[in-house]
N, C-alpha and C positions, 0 to 999 in steps of 0.2 A: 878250152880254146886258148890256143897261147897267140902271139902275135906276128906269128909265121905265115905264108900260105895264101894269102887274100889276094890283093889289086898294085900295093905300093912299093916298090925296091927302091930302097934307100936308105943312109945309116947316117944318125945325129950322135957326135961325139960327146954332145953333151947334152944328151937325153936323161932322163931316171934310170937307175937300174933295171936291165930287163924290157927296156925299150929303145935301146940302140938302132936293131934294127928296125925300121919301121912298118914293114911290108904286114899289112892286115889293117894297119892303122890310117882313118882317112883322115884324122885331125888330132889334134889335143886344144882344149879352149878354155879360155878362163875369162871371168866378165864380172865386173861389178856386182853382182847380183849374188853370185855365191860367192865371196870372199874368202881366199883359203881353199877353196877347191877349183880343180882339173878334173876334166871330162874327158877322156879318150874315146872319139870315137870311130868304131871300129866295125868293118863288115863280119855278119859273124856268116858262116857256110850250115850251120845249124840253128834251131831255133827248140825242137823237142829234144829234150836231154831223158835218154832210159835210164832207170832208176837203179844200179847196182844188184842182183837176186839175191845177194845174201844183203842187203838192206830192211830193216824191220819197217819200213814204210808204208805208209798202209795205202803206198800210189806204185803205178811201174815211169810216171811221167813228168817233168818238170819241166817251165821253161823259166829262166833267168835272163829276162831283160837289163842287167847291171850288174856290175862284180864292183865290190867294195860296198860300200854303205855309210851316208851322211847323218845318221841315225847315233853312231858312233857309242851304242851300247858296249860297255869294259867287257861284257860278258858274253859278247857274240859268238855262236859255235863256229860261224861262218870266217871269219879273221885266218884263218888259218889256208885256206885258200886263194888267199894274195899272195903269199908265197911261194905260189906255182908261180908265178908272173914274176918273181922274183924282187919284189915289192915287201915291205914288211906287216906283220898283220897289226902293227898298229897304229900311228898317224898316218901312213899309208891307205889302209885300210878303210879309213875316217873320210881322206881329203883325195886319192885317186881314183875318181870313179871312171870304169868304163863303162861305157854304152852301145849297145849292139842298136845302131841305128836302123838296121833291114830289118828286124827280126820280125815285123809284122808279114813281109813279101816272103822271106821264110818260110815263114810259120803255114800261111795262105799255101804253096807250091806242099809243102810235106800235109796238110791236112785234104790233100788232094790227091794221095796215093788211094791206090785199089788195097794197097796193106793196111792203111789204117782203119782200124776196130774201133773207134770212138771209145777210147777210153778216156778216165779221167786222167784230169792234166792237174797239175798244182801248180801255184806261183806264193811264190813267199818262202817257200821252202829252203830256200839258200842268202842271197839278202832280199831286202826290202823292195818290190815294185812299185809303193809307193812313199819310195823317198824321195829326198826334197828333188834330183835330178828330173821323175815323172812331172812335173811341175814346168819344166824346159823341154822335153823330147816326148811328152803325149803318145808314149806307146802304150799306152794298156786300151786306151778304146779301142785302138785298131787290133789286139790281141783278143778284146771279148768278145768284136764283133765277128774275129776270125773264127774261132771257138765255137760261138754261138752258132753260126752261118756253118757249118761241118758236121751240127749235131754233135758236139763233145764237151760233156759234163764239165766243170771247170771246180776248184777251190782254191779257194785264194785269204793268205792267212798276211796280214798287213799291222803294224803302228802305227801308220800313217793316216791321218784325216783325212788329206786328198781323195779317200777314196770315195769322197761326197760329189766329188766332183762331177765321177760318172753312177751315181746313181740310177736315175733314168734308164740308162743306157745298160746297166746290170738289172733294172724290172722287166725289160723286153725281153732279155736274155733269159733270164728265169724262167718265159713262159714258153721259150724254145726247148731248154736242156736244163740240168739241175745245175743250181749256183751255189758252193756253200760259203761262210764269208765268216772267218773267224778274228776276231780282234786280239791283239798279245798287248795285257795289260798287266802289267808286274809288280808297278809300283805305286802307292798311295800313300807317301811320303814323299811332299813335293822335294825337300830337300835332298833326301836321297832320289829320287826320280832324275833333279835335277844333273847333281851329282854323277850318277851312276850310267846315266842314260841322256846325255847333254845336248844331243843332236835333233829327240823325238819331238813331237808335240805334244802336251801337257796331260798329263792321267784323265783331266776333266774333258777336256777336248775329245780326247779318246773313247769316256763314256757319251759323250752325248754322241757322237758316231753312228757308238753303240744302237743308241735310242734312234739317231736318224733313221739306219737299216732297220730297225724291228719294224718302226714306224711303217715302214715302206713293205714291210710286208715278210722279209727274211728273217730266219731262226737263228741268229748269230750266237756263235760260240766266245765264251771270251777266254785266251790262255792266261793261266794265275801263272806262269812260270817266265822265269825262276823263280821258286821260295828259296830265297838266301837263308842260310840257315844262320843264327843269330840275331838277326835284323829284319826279314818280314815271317819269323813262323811263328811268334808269340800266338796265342787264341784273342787278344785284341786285335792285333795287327790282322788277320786273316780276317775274322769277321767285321771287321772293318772296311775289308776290299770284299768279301761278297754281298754287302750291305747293300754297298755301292754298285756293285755290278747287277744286282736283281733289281735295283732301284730304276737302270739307265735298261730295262727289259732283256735281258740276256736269255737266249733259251735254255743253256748250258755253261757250264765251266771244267776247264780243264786243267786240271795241279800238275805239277813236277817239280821235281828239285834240281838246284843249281847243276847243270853240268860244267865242266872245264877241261875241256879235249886240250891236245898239246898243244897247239897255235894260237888257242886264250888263255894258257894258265899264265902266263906269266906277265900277259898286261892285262888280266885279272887283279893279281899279286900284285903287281905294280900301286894299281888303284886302291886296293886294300892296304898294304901301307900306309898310303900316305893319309890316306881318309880313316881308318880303324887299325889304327894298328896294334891296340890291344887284340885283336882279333887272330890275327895274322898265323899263331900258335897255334890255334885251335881250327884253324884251314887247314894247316898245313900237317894235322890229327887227321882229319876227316878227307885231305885231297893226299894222301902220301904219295909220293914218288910220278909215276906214269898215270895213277888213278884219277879217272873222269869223271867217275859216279859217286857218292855219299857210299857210306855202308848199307847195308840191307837193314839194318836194323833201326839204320836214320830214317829209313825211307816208311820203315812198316810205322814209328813213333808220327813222322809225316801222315800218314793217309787215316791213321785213328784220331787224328784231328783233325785235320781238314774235312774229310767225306761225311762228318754227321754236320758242317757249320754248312756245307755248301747244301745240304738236303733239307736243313731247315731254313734256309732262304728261300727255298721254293725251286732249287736249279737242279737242272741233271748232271747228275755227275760222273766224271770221267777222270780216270790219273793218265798222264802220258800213256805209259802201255797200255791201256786199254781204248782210247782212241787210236791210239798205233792200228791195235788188232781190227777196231771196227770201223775204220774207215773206208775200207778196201775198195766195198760196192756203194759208189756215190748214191743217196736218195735225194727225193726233191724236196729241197730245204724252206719252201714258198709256202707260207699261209696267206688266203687272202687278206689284204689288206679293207681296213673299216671304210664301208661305201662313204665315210661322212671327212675321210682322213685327208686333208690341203696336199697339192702339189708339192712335190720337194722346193726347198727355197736355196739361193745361194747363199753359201756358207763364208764366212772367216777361217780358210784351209790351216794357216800356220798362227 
């Protein structure tokens, strides 16, 4: 969606790049409250985005309520898609968020076709739904209950704490259609967490989440990735984070290694630099030229270590690709929950 096409004709000469004209766009706002960031928001004319066929995804559906992300992970795959907007993928990326304000009325009008098959839908797949913007514009209730209310499977793969928020409201859904709810937890090293990933809420946060959703009845997955390679793939560092992640009830865990597509490698690089920069040689070994992926041969030294520490923590395990492969056909991700287990309690979101 570019910023073309919608409700508003009009052009600010001294707009950002790439938003000149304004026509799609109903506002841009900024408020004490986020500091440093811009909301755009914007009527979108869609809300289910089809999933590319040569895509390895193991969905045909996403919906993206936000482009950008205040998460501001150096390593985001997603960064690179600001620059369709003509926005840069990286303080840009961080501090311009838009927001498709309709996209629940959307969403509602397109899950009401006689075409749609109730397929699964993903959310998190591109950025964060719940990042700190969900927190001001409350569109994900109204997107589960859309979901919910259509009969269509949902997953939803989040950083964000917030998503305690709507608990409750993801138990009822559950007992409609399957819900799956995977947590991306990467770092357990506050300092590099801190560091690398300056926007999120705290690794520990993240597990107790974790713990909140098992609690309440859901199989949550938690994503180990990125494994940075020199900095969390030691056999301490790794059983360190699945110690933790079976500890906070995790059903599963999913490993990968760092990717860096073209629109993050370089404010990748950037942050390597300045923060490792002994490192930086031995990236730039392992990422040569256009390459996204590690070598095959990092990847196979990866999985002979990781998959026997995640098997003796008691988790199921899965590498990227193979959750890729078996996602496809959503199951019902719901065990009951213990007749003896307290109402969800409000939480400390950030």
């Amino acid at each position: 969606m570019r910023w073309q096409g919608q409700t508003i004709e009009d052009a600010d000469a001294d707009a950002l790049p790439g938003l000149e004209n304004r026509s799609g766009i109903v506002q841009s706002v900024t408020t004490p409250e986020f500091a440093g960031m811009t909301f755009h928001e914007v009527l979108s004319k869609s809300a289910l985005n089809p999933v590319p066929g040569a895509s390895r995804m193991p969905f045909n559906w996403t919906i993206n309520p936000y482009r950008g992300c205040s998460h501001a992970c150096f390593y985001c795959f997603a960064r690179g898609t600001h620059e369709y907007l003509d926005l840069d993928a990286g303080e840009d990326f961080n501090s311009q968020i838009v927001v498709k304000t309709n996209v629940v009325d959307v969403l509602q009008r397109e899950l009401r076709r006689g075409s749609w098959k109730h397929e699964t839908v993903a959310l998190g797949t591109n950025t964060d739904p719940y990042q700190r913007a969900e927190g001001r514009y409350r569109l994900m209730p109204g997107i589960i209950r859309a979901l919910a209310d259509s009969g269509t499977p949902m997953s939803i793969l989040t950083k964000g704490t917030l998503i305690r928020r709507d608990l409750p409201l993801l138990v009822e859904a559950a007992k409609r259609v399957p819900v799956d709810i995977q947590l991306s937890i990467a770092m357990y090293d506050d300092a590099l967490q801190r560091s690398i990933e300056p926007g999120t809420p705290t690794t520990q946060a993240r597990l107790d989440t974790v713990q909140a959703l098992s609690d309440a009845g859901f199989r949550v997955g938690v994503f180990l990735m990125p494994v940075l390679p020199h900095l969390t793939d030691s056999v301490g560092a790794i059983d360190e984070a699945l110690r933790r992640i079976a500890e906070a009830g995790a059903d599963h865990a999913v490993y990968g290694a760092l990717h860096l597509r073209p629109g993050v490698k370089p404010w990748f690089f950037r942050w390597l630099q300045q923060e490792h920069p002994d490192l930086v040689a031995s990236y730039r070994h392992l990422y040569p030229g256009a390459a996204a992926e590690t070598p095959k041969d990092y990847r196979r030294w990866l999985a002979a270590r990781v998959r026997p520490l995640i098997r003796a923590h008691g988790l199921q395990v899965q590498s990227e690709e193979e959750h890729d492969r078996t996602r496809g056909i959503m199951r019902a991700r719901m065990r009951p929950a213990p007749a003896s287990a307290p109402p969800p309690q409000p939480q400390t979101l950030f």
